[in-house]
N, C-alpha and C positions, 0 to 999 in steps of 0.2 A: 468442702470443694464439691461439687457441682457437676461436673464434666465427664469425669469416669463413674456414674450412677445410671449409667443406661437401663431401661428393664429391656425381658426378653418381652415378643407380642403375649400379653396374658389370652389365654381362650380356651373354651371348655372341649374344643376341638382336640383331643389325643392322636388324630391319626391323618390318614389318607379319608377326604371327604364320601361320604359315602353314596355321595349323587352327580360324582365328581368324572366317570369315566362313561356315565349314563348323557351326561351332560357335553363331554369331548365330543362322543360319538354323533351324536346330533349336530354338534358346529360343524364339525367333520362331512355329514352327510345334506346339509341345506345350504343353499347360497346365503350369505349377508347382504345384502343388498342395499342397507342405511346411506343415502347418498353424502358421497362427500360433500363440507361445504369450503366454498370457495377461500375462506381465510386459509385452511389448511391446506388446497392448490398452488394458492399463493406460495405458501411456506416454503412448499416441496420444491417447488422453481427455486424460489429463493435460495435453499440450500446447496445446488447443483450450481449454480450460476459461477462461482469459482472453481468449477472442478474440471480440470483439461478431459477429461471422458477416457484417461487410462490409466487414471492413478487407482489402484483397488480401495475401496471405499470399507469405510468401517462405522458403523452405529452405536454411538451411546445412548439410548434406548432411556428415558427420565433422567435425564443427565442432572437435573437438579442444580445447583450454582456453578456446575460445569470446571470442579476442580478433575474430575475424571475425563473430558473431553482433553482438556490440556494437556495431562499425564499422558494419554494414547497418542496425541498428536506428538506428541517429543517423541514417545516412543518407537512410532511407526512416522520417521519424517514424510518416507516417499509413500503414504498413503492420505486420501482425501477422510477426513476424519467429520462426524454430523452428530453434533450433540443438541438434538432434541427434548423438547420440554414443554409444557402447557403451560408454564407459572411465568409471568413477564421478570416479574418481581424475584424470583429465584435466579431466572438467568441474566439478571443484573448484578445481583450479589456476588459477581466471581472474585473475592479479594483473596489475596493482596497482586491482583493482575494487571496493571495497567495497558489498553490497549495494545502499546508499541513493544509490549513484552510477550503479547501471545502468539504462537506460531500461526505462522502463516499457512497451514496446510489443514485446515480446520474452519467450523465456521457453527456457530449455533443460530438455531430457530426456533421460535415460539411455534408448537401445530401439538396438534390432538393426535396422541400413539396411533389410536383406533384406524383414524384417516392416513397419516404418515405412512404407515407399514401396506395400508391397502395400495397408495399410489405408487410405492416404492417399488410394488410386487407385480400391480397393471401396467405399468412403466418397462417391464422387464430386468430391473435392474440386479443382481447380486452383489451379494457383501462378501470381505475378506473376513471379518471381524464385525463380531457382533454381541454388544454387551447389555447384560439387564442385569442393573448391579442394586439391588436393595429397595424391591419397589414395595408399593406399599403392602402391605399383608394383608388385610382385612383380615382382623382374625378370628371376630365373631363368625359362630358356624354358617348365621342370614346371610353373610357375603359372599358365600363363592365365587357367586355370577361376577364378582367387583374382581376376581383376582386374574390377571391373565390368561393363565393357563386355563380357565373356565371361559375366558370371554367369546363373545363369536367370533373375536378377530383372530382368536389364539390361531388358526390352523393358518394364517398369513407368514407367520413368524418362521418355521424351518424351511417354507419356500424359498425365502433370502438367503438360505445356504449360509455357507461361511462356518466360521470358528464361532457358535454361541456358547458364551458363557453368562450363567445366571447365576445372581452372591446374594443370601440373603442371611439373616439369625434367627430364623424361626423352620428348626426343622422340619413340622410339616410340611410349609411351604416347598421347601426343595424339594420334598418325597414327593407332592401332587406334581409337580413342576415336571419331574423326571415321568411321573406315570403320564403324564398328557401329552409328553415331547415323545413317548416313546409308541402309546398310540396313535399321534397323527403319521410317525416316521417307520415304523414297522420294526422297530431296530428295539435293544439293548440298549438304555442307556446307564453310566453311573452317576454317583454323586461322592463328595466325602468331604470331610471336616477340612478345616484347612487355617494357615496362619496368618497373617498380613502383615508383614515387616514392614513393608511398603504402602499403607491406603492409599485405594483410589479415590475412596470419597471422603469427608467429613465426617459421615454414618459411620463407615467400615473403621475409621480411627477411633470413635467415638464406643462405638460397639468393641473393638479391639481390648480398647483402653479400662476399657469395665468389666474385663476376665469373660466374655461371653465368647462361645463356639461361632465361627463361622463358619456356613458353610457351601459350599458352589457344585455346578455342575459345569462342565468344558466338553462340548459335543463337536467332533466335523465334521458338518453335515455335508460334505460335498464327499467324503470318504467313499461311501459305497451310496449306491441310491436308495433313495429315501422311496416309502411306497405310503405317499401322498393323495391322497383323494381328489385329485384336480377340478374334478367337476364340484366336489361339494363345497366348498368354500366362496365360489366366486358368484 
């Protein structure tokens, strides 16, 4: 069988990256400036366009074949739920969902995180909920730059406020995760193992199912205030 033989990410990486908080501080400190492009403008509209403008909104942040947008939107009815994704072909594959069976308070689009989360944030907009549930790891040490919490967009993501929670199976991951959420926000944050009776994703079943650890971080960023670098990001 086939299914429950997940590995964890292999990588020669042991720890918290070590060019990794040299690397925060700089996204932190210089504006991003990479112009959006209009396909992912588009998106952004597009995704708003059924949202009455006072239902609290929630992000599923690489939703992937968007069995996790689903699960949130049932779960949180009276919220506008936005399961985002680069892949056409992933956010097709939502089975066994037949249109007339998906809730109606929810809505997926195709757009680029990098641009999504910038317009999200020039928009003014905040989140109730905010998920990044098992992105990709890059686990070669060469990839930092490729993993969120390095990228220059990172320092966008705790502006949107809200409840983020981040789930991944590769415990460095989470450790940098937390050490960069915890730099741009000035705060303490945790992490810890955890179980999933319930997947959200496919991955998180799958990784489940194959005796692997998971593990998340659940931050509210609207708790106390964040001490954000305002000027350096934008």
């Amino acid at each position: 069988m086939s299914y429950a033989n997940s590995r964890i990410p292999e990588s020669a990486q042991a720890g918290v990256h070590e060019q990794l908080l040299r690397r925060v501080q700089r996204h932190l400190a210089e504006p991003f400036r990479k112009p959006c492009l209009d396909y992912n403008r588009e998106a952004f509209e597009a995704s708003l366009a059924g949202w009455d403008r006072s239902a609290p909104l929630i992000l599923d942040a690489g939703c992937g074949v968007g069995h996790s947008t689903i699960q949130l939107a049932r779960a949180f009815p009276d919220h506008w739920v936005i399961g985002v994704d680069q892949s056409e072909d992933r956010l097709k594959r939502r089975k066994p969902y037949p249109d007339a069976l998906l809730p109606k308070n929810m809505v997926f689009v195709r757009a680029d995180l990098v641009d999504y989360w910038r317009l999200m944030s020039d928009a003014g907009l905040r989140l109730a909920r905010h998920y990044i549930l098992y992105p990709n790891p890059w686990p070669k040490i060469g990839h930092l730059a490729r993993r969120w919490h390095a990228h220059p967009v990172f320092p966008f993501v705790p502006r949107l406020g809200g409840v983020l929670e981040c789930r991944t199976n590769w415990r460095v991951y989470i450790e940098e995760f937390v050490c960069a959420l915890g730099l741009a926000t000035g705060r303490d944050i945790a992490w810890e193992a955890f179980e999933a009776p319930a997947p959200l994703t496919p991955f998180e079943r799958k990784y489940r199912d194959s005796g692997q650890t998971l593990f998340r971080l659940v931050c509210d960023l609207d708790a106390q205030a964040c001490a954000l670098q305002e000027d350096g990001a934008r």
